[in-house]
C-alpha positions as CSV (number, residue, x, y, z in Angstrom):
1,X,0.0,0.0,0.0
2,X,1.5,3.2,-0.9
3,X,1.5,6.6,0.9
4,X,-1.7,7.7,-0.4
5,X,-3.3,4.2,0.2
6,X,-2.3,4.8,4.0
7,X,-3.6,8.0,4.2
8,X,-6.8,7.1,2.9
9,X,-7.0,3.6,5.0
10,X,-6.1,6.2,8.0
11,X,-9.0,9.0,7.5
12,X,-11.4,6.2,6.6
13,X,-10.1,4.9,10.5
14,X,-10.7,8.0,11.5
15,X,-14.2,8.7,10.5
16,X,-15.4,5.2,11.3
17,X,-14.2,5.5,15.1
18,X,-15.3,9.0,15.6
19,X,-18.8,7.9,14.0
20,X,-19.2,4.8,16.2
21,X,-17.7,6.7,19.1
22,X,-19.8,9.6,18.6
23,X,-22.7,7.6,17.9
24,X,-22.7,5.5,21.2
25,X,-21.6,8.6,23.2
26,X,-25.6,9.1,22.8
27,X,-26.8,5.7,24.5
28,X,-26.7,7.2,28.1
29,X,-29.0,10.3,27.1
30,X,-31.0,8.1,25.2
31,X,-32.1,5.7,27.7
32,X,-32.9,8.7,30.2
33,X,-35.0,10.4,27.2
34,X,-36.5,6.9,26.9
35,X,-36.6,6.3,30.9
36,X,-38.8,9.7,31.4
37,X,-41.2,8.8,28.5
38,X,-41.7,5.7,29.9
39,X,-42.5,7.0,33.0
40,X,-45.0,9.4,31.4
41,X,-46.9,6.5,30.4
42,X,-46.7,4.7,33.5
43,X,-48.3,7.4,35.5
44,X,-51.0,7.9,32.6
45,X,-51.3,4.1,32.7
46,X,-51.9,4.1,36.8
47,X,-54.1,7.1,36.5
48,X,-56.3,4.9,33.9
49,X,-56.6,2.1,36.3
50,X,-57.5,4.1,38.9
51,X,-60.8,5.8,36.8
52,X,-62.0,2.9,35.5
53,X,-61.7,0.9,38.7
54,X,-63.8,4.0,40.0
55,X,-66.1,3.7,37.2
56,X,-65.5,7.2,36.6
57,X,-63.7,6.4,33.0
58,X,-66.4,4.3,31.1
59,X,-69.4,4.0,33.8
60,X,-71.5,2.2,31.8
61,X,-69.7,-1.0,31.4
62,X,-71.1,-4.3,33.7
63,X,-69.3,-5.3,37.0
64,X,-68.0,-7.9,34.4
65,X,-66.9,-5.6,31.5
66,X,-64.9,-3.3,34.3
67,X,-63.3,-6.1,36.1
68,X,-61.7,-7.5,32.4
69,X,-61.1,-3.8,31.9
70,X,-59.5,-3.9,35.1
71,X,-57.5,-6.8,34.7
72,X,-56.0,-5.8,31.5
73,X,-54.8,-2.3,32.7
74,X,-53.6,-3.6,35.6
75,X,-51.4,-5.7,33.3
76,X,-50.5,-2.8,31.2
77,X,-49.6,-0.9,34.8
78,X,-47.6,-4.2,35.7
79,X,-45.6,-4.5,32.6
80,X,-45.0,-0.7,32.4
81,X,-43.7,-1.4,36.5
82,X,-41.0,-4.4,35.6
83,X,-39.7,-2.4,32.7
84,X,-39.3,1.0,34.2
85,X,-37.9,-0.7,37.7
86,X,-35.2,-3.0,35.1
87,X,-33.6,0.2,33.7
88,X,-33.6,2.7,36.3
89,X,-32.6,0.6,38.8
90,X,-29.6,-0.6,36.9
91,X,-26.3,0.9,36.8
92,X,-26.0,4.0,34.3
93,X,-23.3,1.7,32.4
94,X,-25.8,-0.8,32.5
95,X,-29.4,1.0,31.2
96,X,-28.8,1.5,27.9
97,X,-28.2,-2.5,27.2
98,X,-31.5,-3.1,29.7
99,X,-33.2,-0.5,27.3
100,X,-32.3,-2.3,24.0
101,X,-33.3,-5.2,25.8
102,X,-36.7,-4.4,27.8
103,X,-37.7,-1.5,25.5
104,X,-40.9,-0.4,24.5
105,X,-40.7,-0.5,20.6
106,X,-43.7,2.3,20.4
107,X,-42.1,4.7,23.1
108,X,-38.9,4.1,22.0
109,X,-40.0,5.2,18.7
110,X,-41.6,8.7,20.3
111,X,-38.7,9.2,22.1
112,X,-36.2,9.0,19.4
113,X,-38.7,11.4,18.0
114,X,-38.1,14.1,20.5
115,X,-34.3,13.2,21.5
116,X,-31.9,15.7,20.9
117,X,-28.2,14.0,21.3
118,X,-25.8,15.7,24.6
119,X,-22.8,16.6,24.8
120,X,-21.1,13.3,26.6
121,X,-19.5,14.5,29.5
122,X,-20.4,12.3,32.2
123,X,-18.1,9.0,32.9
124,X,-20.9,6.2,31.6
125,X,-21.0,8.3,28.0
126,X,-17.5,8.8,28.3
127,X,-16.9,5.2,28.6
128,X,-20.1,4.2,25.9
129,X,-17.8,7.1,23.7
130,X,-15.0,4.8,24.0
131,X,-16.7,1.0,23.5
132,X,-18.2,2.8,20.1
133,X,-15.3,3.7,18.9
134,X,-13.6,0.3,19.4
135,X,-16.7,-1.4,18.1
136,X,-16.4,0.9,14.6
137,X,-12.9,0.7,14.6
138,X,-13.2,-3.6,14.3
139,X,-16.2,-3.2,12.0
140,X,-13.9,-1.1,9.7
141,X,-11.0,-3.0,9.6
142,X,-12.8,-6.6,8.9
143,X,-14.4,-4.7,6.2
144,X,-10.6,-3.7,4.8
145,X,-9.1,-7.4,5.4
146,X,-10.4,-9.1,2.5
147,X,-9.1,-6.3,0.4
148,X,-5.8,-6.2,1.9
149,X,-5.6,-10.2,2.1
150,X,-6.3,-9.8,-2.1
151,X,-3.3,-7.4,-2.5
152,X,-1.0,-9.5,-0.2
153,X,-1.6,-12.8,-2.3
154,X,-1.3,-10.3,-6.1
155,X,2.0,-9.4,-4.5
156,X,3.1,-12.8,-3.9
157,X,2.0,-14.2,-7.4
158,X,3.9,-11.2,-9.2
159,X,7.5,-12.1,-7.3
């Protein structure tokens, strides 16, 4: 590989290490965007359950109509419960991999909507900063080796 071939394998390093590194720097404020619109719908979720258990929220359903309507709010409450509790209760290194994991594909959706990215400045986004610029750093150079593994064996051949 010649000087200009190095230069261009190095900016390509470059760009693909600050992108991952930059991109993954986000994760932390993410999962807090996430976190508090999650919690928004956990409150409007218990609020629900509490007017229809009332009967103020749909009186003219049957004793049997509000206790399913019950039941299946209170399950919506409950799931909302064991996903909130997973992430918030986690580590701040550890939330945005509970996130991918217990996440909410419709609020997660709303909050990307409404996310604008931070400036990482905290230790967890320093550290996410740092794991996504190694992770783009190996996704760029298995995408060079089979190029460079090419070149190697037409240098060989021509000797």
């Amino acid at each position: 590989m010649g000087w200009m071939g190095r230069k261009v394998d190095n900016l390509g390093s470059a760009v693909a290490g600050a992108g991952g590194g930059m991109g993954l720097s986000q994760a932390p404020a993410y999962t807090q965007a996430y976190l508090q619109r999650l919690g928004g719908h956990l409150d409007e979720a218990r609020r629900t359950l509490g007017l229809v258990e009332r009967g103020i929220l749909v009186p003219e359903l049957t004793p049997a109509e509000r206790a399913q309507a019950v039941e299946g709010f209170a399950d919506r409450v409950a799931e909302l419960e064991v996903t909130h509790a997973a992430i918030a209760d986690a580590s701040p290194m550890m939330q945005p991999l509970l996130m991918m994991r217990h996440a909410d594909s419709e609020i997660a959706a709303r909050a990307w909507e409404a996310f604008t990215p931070a400036i990482p400045i905290d230790a967890p986004s320093l550290i996410w900063t740092g794991i996504g610029v190694f992770i783009a750093l190996v996704v760029y150079e298995l995408f060079k080796s089979p190029a460079a593994i090419v070149r190697r064996r037409r240098s060989l051949r021509s000797r």
